[in-house]
VOGU-3710 file (C-alpha; in Angstrom, 3 decimals, decimal comma):
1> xxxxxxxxxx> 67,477/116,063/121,672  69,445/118,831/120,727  68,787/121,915/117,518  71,140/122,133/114,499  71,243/124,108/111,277  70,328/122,422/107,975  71,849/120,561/106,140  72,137/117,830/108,250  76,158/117,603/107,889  76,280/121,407/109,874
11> xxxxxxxxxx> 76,611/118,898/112,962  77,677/115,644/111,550  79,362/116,381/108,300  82,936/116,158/109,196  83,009/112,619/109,621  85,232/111,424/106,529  85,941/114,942/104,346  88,563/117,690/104,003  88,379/121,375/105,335  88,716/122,552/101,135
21> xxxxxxxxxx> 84,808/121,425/99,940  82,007/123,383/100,471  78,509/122,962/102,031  75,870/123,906/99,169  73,440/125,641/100,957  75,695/125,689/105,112  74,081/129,421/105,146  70,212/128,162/106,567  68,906/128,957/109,580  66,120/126,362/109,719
31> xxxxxxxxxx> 66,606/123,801/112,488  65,829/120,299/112,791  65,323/117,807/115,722  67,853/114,748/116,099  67,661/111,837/118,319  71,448/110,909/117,223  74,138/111,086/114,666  72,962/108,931/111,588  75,708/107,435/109,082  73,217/107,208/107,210
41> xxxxxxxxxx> 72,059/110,540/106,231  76,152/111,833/106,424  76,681/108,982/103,580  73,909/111,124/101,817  74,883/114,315/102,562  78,315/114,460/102,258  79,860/118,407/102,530  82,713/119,715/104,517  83,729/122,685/105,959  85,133/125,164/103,375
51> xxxxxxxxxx> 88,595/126,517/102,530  89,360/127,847/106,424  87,704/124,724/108,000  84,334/126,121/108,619  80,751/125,133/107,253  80,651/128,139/104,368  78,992/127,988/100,678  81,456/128,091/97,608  79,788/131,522/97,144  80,567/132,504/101,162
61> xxxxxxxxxx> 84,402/131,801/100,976  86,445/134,547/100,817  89,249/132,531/98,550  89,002/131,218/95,065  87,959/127,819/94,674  87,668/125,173/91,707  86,131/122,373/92,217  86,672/119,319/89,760  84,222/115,989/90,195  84,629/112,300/88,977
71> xxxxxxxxxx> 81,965/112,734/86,183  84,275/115,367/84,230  87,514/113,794/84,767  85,439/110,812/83,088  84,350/112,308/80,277  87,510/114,045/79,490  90,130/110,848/80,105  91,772/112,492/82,947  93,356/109,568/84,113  96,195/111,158/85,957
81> xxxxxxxxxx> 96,213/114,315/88,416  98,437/115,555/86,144  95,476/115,859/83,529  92,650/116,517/85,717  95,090/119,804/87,202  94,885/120,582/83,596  91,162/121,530/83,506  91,077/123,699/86,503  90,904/127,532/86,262  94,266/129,235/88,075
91> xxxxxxxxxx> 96,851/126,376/87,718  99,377/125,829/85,347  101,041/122,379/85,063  104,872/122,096/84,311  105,215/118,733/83,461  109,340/119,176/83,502  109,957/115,787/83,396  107,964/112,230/82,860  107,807/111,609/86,574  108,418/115,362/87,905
101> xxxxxxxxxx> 105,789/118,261/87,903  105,430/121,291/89,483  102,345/123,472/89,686  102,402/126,869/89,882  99,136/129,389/90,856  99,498/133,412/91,499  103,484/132,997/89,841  104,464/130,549/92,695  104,946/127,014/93,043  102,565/125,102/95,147
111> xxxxxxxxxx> 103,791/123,441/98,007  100,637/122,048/99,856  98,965/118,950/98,647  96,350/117,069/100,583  94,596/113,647/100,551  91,088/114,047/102,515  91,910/117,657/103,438  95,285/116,340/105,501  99,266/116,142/104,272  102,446/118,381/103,987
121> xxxxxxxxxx> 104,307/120,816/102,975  106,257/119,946/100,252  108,932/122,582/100,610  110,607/122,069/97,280  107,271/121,872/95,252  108,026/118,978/92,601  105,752/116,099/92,528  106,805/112,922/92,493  104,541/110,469/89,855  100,825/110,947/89,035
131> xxxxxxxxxx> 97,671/109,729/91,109  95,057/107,589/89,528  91,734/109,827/89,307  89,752/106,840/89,167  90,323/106,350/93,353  88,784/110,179/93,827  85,115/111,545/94,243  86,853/115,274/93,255  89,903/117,383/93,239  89,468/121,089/95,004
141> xxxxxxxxxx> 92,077/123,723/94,318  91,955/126,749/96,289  94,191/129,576/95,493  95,502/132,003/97,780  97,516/132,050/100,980  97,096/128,802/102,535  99,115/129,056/105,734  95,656/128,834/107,390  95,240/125,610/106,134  98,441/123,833/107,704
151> xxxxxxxxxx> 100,458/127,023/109,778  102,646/127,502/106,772  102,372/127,957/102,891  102,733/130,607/100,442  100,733/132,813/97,700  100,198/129,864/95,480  97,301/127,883/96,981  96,538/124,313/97,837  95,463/121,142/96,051  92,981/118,734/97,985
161> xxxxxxxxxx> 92,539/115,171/96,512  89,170/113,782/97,635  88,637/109,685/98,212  85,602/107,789/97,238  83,852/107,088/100,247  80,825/104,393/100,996  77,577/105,138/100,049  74,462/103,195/101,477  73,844/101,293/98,198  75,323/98,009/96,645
171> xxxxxxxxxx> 76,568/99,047/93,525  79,373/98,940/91,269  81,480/100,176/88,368  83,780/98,684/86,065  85,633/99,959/83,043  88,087/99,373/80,220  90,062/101,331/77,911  91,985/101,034/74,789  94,222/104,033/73,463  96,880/105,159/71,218
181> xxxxxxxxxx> 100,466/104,088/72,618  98,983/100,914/73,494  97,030/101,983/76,364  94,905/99,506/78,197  93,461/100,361/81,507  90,950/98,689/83,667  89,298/99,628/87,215  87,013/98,134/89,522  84,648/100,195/92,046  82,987/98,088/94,343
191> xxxxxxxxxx> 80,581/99,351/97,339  78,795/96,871/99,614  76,697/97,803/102,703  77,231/95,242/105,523  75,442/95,189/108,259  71,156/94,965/107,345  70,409/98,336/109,535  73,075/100,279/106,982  75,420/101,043/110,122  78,756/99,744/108,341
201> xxxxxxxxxx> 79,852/99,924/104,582  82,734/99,656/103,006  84,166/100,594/99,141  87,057/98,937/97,611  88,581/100,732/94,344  91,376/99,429/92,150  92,764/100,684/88,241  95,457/98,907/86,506  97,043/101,002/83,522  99,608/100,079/81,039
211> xxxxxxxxxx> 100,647/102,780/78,555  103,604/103,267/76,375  104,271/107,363/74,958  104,349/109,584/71,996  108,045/109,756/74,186  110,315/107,201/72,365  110,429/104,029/74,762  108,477/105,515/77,454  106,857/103,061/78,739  104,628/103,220/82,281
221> xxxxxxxxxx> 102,781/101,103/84,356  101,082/101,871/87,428  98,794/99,859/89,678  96,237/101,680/92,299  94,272/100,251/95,196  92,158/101,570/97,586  89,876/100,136/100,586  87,626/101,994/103,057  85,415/101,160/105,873  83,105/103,783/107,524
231> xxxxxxxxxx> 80,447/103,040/110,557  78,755/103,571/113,661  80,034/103,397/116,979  77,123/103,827/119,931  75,163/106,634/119,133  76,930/109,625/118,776  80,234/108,755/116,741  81,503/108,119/113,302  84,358/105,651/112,537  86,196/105,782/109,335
241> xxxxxxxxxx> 89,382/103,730/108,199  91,406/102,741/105,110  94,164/102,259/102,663  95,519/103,159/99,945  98,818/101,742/97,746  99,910/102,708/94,374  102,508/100,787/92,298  104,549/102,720/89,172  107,393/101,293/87,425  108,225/103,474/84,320
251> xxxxxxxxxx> 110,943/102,707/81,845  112,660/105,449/79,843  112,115/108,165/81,965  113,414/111,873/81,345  115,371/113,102/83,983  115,832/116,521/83,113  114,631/116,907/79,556  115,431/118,328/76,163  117,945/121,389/75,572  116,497/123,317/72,996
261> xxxxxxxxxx> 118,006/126,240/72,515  121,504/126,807/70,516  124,203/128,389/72,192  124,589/131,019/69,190  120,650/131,798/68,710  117,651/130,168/67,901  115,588/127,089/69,013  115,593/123,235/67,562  112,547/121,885/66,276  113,068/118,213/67,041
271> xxxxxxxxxx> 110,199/115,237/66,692  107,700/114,940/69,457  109,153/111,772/70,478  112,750/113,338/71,375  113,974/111,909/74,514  117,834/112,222/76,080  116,585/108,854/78,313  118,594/105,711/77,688  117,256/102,712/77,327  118,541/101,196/80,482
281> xxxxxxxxxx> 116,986/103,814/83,245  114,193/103,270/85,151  112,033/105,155/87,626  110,024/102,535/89,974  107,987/103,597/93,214  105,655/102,655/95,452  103,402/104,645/98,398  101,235/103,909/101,312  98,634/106,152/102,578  96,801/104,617/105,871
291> xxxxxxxxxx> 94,339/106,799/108,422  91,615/106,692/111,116  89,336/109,079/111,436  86,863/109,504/114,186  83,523/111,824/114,383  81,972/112,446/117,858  78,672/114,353/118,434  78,694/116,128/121,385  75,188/117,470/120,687  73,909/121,466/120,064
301> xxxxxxxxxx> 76,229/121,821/117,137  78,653/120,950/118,260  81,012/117,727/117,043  84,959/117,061/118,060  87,285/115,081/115,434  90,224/113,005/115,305  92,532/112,044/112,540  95,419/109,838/112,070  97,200/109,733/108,513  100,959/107,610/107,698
311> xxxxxxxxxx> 102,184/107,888/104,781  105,146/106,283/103,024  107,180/106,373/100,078  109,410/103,967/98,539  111,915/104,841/95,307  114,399/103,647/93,227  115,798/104,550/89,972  118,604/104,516/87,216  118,697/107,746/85,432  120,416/109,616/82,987
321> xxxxxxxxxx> 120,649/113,400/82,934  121,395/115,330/79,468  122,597/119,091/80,165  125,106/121,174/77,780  128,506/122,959/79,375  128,198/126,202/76,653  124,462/127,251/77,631  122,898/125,274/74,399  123,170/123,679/72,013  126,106/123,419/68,451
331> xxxxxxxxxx> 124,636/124,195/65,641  125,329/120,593/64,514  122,939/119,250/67,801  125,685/118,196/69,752  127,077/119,570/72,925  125,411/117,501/75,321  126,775/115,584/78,181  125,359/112,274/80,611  124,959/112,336/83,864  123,979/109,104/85,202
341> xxxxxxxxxx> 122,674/108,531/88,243  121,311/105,451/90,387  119,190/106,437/93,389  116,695/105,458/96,570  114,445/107,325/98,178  112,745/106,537/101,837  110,500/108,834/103,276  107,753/108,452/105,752  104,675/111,267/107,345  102,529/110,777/109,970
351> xxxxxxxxxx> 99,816/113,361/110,820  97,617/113,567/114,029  95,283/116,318/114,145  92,338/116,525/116,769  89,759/119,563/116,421  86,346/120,781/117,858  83,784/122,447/116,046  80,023/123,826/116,278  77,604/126,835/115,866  76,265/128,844/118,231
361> xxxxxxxxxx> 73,614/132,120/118,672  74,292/135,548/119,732  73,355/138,888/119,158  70,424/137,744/116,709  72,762/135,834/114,097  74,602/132,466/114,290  78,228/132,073/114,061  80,633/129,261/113,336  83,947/128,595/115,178  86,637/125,888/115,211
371> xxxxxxxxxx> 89,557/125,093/117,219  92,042/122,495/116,800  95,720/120,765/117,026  98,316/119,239/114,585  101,408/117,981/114,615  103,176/116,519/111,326  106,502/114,567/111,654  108,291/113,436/108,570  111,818/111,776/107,737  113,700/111,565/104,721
381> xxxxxxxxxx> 116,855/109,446/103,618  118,217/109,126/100,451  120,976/106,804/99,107  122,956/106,363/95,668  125,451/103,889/93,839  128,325/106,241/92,627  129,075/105,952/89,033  132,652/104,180/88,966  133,010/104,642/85,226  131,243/105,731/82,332
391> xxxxxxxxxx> 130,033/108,923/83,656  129,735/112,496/81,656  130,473/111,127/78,387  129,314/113,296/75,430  125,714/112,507/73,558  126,370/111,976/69,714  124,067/114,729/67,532  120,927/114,630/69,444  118,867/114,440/65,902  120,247/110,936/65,250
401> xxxxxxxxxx> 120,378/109,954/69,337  118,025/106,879/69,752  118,757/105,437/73,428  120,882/103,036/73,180  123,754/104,802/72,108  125,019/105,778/75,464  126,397/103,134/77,340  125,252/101,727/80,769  127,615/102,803/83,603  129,443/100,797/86,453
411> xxxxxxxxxx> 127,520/102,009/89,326  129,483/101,276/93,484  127,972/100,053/96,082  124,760/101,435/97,726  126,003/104,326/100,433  123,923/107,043/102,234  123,372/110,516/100,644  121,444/112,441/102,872  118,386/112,154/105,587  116,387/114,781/106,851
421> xxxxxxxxxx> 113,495/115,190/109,440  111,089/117,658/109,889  108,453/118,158/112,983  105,580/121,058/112,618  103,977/121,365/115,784  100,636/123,122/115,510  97,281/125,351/116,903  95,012/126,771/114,921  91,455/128,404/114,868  88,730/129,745/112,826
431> xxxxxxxxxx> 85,854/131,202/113,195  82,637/133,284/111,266  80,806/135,780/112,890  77,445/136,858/111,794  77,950/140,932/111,877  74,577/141,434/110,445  72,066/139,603/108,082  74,124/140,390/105,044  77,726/141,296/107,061  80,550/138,285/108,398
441> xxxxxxxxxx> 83,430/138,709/109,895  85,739/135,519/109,306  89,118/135,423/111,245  91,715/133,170/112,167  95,239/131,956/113,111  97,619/129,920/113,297  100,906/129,367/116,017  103,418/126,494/114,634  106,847/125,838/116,115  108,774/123,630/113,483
451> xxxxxxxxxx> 111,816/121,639/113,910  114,023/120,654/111,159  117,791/118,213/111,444  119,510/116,802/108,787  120,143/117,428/105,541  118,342/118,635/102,342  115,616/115,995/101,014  117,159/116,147/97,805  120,431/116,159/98,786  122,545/117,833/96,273
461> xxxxxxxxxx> 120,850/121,549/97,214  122,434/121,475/100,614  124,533/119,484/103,279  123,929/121,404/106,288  122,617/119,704/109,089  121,743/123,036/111,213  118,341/124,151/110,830  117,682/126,512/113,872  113,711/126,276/115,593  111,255/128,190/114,689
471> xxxxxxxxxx> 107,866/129,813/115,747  105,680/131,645/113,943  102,024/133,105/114,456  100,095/134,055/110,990  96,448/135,701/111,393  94,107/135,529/108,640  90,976/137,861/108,428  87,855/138,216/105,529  85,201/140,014/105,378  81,529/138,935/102,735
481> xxxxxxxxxx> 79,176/140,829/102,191  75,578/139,813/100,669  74,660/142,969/98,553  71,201/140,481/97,464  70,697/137,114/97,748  72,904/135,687/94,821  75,770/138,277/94,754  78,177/138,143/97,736  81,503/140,842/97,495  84,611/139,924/99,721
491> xxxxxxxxxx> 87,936/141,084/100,965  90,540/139,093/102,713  94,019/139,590/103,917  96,790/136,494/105,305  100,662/136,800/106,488  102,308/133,704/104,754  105,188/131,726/106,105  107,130/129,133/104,549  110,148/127,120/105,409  112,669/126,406/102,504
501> xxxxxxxxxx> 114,839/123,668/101,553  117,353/125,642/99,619  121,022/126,408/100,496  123,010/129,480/99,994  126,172/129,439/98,469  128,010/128,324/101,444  125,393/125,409/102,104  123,566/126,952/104,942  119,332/126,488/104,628  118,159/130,368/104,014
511> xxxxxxxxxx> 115,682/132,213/106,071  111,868/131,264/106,009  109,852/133,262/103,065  107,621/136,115/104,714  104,998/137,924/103,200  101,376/139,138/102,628  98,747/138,097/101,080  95,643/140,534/99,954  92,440/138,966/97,858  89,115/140,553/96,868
521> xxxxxxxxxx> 86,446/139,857/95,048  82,779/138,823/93,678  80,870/135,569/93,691  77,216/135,611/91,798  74,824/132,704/91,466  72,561/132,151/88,789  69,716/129,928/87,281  68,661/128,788/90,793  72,010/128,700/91,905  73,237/125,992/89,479
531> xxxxxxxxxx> 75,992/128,204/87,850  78,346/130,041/90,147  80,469/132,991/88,495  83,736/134,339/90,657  85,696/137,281/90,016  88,861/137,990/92,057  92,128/140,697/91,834  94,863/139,388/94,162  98,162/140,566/95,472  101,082/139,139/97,351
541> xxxxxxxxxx> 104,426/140,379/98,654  106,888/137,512/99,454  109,970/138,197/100,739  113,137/136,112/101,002  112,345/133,695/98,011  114,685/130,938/96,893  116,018/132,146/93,489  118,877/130,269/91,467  122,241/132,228/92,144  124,638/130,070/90,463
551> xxxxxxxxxx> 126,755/126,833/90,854  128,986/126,102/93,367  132,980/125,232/92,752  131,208/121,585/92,554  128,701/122,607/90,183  125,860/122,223/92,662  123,085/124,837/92,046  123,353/127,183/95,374  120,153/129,668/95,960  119,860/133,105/97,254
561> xxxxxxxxxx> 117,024/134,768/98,836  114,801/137,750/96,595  111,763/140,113/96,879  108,853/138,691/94,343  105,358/140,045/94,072  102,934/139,225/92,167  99,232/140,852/91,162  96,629/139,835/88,738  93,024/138,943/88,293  90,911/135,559/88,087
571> xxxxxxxxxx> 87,307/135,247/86,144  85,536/131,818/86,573  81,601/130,798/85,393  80,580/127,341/86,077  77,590/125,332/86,562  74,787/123,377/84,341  73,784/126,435/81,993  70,768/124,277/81,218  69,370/120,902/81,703  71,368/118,465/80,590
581> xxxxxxxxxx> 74,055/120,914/79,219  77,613/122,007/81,870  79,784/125,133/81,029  83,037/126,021/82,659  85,132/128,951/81,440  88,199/130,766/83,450  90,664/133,286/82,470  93,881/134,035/84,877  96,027/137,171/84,360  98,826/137,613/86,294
591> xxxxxxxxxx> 101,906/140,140/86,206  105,035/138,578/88,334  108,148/140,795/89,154  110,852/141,187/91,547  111,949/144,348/93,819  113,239/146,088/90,855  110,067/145,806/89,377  111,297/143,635/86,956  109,472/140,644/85,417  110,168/137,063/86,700
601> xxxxxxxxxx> 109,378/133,673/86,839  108,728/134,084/82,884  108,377/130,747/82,568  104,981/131,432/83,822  102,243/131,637/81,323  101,014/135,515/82,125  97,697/134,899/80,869  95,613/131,712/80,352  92,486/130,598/79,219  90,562/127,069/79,502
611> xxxxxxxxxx> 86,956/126,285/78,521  85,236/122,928/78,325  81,476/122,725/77,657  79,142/119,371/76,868  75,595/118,353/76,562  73,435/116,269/75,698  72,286/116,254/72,148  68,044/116,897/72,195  67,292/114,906/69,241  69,813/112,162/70,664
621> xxxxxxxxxx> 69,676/111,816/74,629  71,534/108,881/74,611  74,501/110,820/72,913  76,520/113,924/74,853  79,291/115,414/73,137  81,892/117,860/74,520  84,870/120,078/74,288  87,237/121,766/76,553  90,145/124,065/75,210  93,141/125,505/76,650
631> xxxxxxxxxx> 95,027/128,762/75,662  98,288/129,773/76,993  100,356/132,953/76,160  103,793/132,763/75,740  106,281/131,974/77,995  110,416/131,639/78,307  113,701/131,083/80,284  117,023/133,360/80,097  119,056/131,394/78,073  116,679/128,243/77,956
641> xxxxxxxxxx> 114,037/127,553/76,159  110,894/129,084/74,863  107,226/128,348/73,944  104,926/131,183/71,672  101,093/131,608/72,607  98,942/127,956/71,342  96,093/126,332/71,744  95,431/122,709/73,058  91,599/121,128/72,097  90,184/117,784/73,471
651> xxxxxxxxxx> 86,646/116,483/72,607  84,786/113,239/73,119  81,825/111,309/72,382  80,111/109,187/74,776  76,880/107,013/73,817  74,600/105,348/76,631  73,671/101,954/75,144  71,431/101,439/78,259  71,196/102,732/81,835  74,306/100,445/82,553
661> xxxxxxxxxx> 76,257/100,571/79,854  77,952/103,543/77,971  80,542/103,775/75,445  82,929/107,002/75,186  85,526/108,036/72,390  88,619/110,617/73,530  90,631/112,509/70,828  92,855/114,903/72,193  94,909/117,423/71,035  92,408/117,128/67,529
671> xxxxxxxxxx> 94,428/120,090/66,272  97,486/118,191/66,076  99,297/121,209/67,862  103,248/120,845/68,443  104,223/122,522/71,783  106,854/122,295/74,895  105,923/122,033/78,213  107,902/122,287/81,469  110,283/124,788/80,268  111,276/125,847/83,485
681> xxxxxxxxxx> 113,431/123,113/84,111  113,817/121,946/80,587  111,423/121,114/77,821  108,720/118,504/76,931  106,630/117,770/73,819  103,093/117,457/74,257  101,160/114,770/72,967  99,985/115,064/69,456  96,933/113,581/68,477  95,741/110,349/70,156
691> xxxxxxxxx> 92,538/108,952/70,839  90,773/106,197/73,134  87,849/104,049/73,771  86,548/103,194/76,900  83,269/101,225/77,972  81,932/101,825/81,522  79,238/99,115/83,178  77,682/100,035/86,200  75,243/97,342/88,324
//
């Protein structure tokens, strides 16, 4: 028999979840007798171990976090990650391309995205493709310093993508849609218990979706299936294993996108459906996610873990890239010239990490600690078929350009461009000391020694193969304090580290970024703790940034390193504001500059909004209705392009026909509002008004 803190999960919960979620209520100090670990009661009790890897409340976390479940990405159509990133508080999506995205929090790029609380650094920060929402139970974002979280990262913050997992019931969901741009989509989530004492269950998820674009011949199609065992081994441990695969072939892509501006002034206003694609590229791709995880009591609190993720990725593509030689645009809309391109891209991760974990008693209050190991070993190559003719030929006036009226080149034969690998060894620990009743101490660190040979992942930013090793050791300290028992203050203070894949002019990689990272702030519960409000001012000093510098004598982009800071506040209220009704409002203000206290990164949207609020209608309970809204100030690029201050609104509809069966109507952007995106990199129109329709059936 051994003594553990409620909930039950304080000694069992790690079994299949990330460090990023939160235990609701982790802060008890009742205890409760156990024979043995029960998958069982984990299956119903699923919470993990906050934003530093330890058991701590939302409201206990000394970091902003956003939490986004599978009910609101449902009611809202968030089909993609790219859409569901949308709704959070903190983030803002550049959506650069139709298959590339960054994401930016704090006035940096994120580089840290994780599946079940484990991945990589992604040192460039573009995302390749969209995930399907319907294979995840939530998305967390927590912004901030997160070189805690893997031994290296920046100011931004990290993005946690959360599988389904089994639960002990039979049940199952299935739904359809029909949209605008001749979207169809179906998925399929399945959950079967299989052994009669509940021991073993397993959940299989899978979402077809064919859709074609307000983008002219855009067309993508992207298949998603996932599979996952969990179950008991002996007494004391926790098995968990499964798969994931996700198919996209897209036709028409943008690679780059539109040139807006005109060389002597001014901005073109061209139709939403602009695209410099041709009709004959492509962007096709296909990943593999595989793990093990394994939970083992050792009794008192106390629990080790083991984890084993490979991941793979698989792409190919024909592309065509539209970019002017004066800066912009003629006044007549030519000036541009193609750049075609036909690529592959192999890469492959595999993560081990192994950690142990409990609670123990001194001095009159409890305290949390966790130690554990990583190591992360990826590999890169990257191939092309040189364009043997029909390369940089000039676009016609891009008003009258319809796709077809650049010619296919002859593209060689297949021949290496560049491979890379990268090995992050790494120790790290955590822990939470009770100071007083109303007083913790939570501190940490991490020691990494990473390895890097061969050349850039992308290929074209650098072809040095000389990375030298490197070792770094980044503490991270935060202090809460409980001024009553629904308002909790905090202060916290991180180095950050991060690696870059950039190349100076001369093609050597530059120095790791070094900074700081300071973060305080309030956290307040209300009506019974079903609405949480945050409030947080943040600052970070990073130093040695990759920043454009220029193009090379072979018109490769070369980098060089700068000084950026960046300050600002976050506001956040969320929760069900009464029964039946769910409220979620944020506000992000940021100021981002460089050592001459100059602004940069304008690009960056220095102050954004987003609301969404729905409920059920009293006189109607088989009808909710809701709306979420997002306001952006303006933003621009020297010489570039440039979007004013607007508004984006969505709403839907959604009618329960029984307790099975429920019908939901989508129209977003009901405003009809004409806006870029992405301008960063280039420019995309958003989506003007479209709707859907899509029936859900669960049994």
């Amino acid at each position: 028999m051994f003594s553990i803190r409620t909930p039950l999960a304080a000694a069992i919960l790690a079994t299949t979840l990330s460090p990023l979620v939160v235990a609701e209520d982790s802060t008890s100090t009742k205890s409760v007798e156990l024979d043995a670990v029960s998958i069982t009661a984990v299956r119903d009790d699923r919470v993990s171990k906050g934003a530093i890897g330890l058991p701590l409340s939302l409201k206990d976390t000394p970091q902003s976090i956003t939490i986004l479940d599978d009910e609101a990405m449902g009611l809202y159509d968030a089909s993609g990650t790219n859409d569901a990133l949308k709704m959070m508080n903190g983030i803002d999506v550049q959506e650069y391309e139709t298959n590339r995205t960054s994401y930016n929090a704090r006035g940096f790029e994120i580089q840290l995205t994780q599946v079940d609380g484990l991945g990589t650094s992604n040192d460039y920060g573009t995302v390749l493709g969209q995930q399907d929402t319907f294979l995840f139970e939530r998305i967390e974002l927590v912004r901030g310093a997160n070189g805690l979280l893997t031994g290296v990262g920046n100011s931004s913050g990290t993005i946690n993508y959360v599988r389904k997992r089994p639960t002990n019931e039979d049940e199952a969901e299935i739904l359809f849609t029909l949209g605008s741009y001749n979207q169809v989509r179906l998925g399929v989530d399945g959950n079967k218990v299989l052994t009669s004492d509940g021991r073993w269950a397993g959940r299989v998820v899978a979402v077809q979706e064919n859709k074609n674009s307000h983008i002219r011949d855009l067309e993508t199609r992207r298949t998603s299936l996932y599979w996952v065992v969990d179950g008991q081994i002996g007494e004391n441990g926790i098995l968990t294993f499964g798969s994931s695969f996700q198919n996209s072939e897209q036709d028409s892509p943008m690679w780059g996108s539109l040139t807006l501006n005109y060389a002597n002034g001014g901005y073109a206003d061209f139709d939403v459906s602009s695209s410099p694609s041709a009709d004959w590229t492509y962007w096709n791709s296909k990943s593999r996610n595989t793990f093990v995880e394994y939970l083992h009591s050792l009794g008192s609190g106390w629990e080790a873990k083991a984890s084993v993720h490979a991941n793979s990725y698989d792409g190919q593509s024909r592309l065509l890239y539209a970019y002017t030689l004066g800066g912009g645009l003629n006044d007549d809309n030519t000036g541009l010239v193609g750049w075609p391109y036909a690529g592959y891209t192999e890469k492959s991760s595999l993560v081990f990490d192994v950690n142990l974990s409990g609670e123990f008693e001194a001095f009159g209050n409890y305290h949390s600690v966790l130690v554990g190991a990583s190591q992360i070993e990826d590999e890169n190559t990257t191939y092309n078929r040189p364009v043997q003719s029909g390369s940089f030929l000039p676009y016609p006036a891009f008003d009258e350009y319809d796709g077809d009226d650049y010619p296919e080149p002859v593209f060689g034969a297949k021949e290496k461009r560049g491979d890379g690998e990268k090995s992050l060894s790494r120790f790290y620990a955590s822990s939470r000391f009770g100071l007083s009743d109303t007083l913790n101490l939570i501190a940490g660190v991490n020691v990494i020694k990473l390895k890097r040979e061969g050349s850039s992942i992308y290929g074209s930013t650098t072809e040095s193969t000389y990375y030298p090793d490197l070792e770094e050791t980044s503490p991270y300290a935060g202090l809460t304090w409980d001024v009553t028992d629904d308002l909790t203050t905090y202060v916290s203070y991180s180095d950050i580290y991060q690696n870059q894949d950039s190349g100076d002019i001369n093609g050597d990689y530059l120095d790791p970024m070094k900074g700081v990272n300071y973060e305080a702030g309030a956290k307040a519960e209300f009506f019974n703790d079903r609405v949480l409000a945050t409030f947080a001012v943040f600052k970070a000093e990073q130093q040695g940034v990759a920043i454009v510098g220029g193009q090379r004598e072979d018109t490769t982009t070369y980098y060089v390193p700068a000084d950026v800071n960046s300050k600002g506040f976050e506001a956040e209220i969320s929760g069900e504001v009464t029964e039946g009704s769910n409220l979620a409002v944020g506000v992000t203000r940021l100021r981002v500059t460089d050592d001459n206290g100059d602004n940069t990164s304008t690009w960056i949207p220095r102050t954004v909004w987003k609301a969404r609020y729905d409920s059920v209608l009293p006189f109607a309970p088989a009808v909710r209705l809701g709306a979420k809204a997002t306001w952006k100030s303006d933003a621009y690029k020297e010489n570039a392009n440039r979007q004013d201050a607007y508004m984006v609104v969505d709403t839907f509809a959604a009618y329960a026909i029984n307790e099975q069966a429920k019908l939901k109507l989508n129209v977003d952007n009901i405003l009809n509002e004409k806006y870029v995106t992405g301008i960063q990199s280039g420019a995309i129109y958003g989506a003007p008004r479209n709707a859907n329709l899509t029936f859900n059936y669960s049994f």
